[in-house]
N, C-alpha and C positions, 0 to 999 in steps of 0.2 A: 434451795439446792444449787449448787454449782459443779459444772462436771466439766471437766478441760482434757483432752487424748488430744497427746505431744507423742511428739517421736523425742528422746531424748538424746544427745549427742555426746552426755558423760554421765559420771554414777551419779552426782548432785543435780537438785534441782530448786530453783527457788520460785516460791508461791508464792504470789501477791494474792490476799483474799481479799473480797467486798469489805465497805468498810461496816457494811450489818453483822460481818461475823465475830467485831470486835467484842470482848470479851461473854464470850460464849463459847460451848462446848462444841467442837468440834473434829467431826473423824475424817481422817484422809488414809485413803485404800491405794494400793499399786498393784497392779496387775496386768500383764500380757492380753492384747487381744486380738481378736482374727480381724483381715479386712472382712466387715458383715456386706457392704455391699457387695462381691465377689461369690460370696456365699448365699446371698439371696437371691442374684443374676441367675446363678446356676441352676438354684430351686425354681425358680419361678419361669425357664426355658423345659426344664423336666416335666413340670407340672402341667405348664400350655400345650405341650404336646404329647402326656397321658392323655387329655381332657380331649385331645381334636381327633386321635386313635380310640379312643371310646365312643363318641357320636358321629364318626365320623361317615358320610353316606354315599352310596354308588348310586350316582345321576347315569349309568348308563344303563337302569332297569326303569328306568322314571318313563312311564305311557306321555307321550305324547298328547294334547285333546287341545279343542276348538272350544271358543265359548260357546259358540252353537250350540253344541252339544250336550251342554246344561242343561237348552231347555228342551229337551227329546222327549 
């Protein structure tokens, strides 16, 4: 498989393939796509901080104790 995402700078475009793809059947696809790192920045900032509002915990009901006082 070979997969190459060009920004292209006119309507033509020329393909140089491997030379294994020589006389063989071969499909080529064009299609628009999202920057995905941008889009998975943004998920994975949402996510991190569902997951910290979920578990997240009040240390200011947390008792204070000695190890002393284990062994009572």
């Amino acid at each position: 498989m070979y997969r190459q995402i060009i920004i292209p700078d006119s309507k033509s475009y020329l393909l140089n393939l491997p030379a294994n793809f020589i006389g063989r059947q071969v499909e080529i696809i064009a299609f628009p796509v999202e920057d995905k790192k941008k889009a998975d920045d943004k998920y994975s900032v949402e996510k991190a901080l569902k997951f910290f509002k979920k578990y997240a915990i009040d240390f200011g009901r947390v008792v204070k104790w000695k190890r002393e006082d284990l062994y009572e």
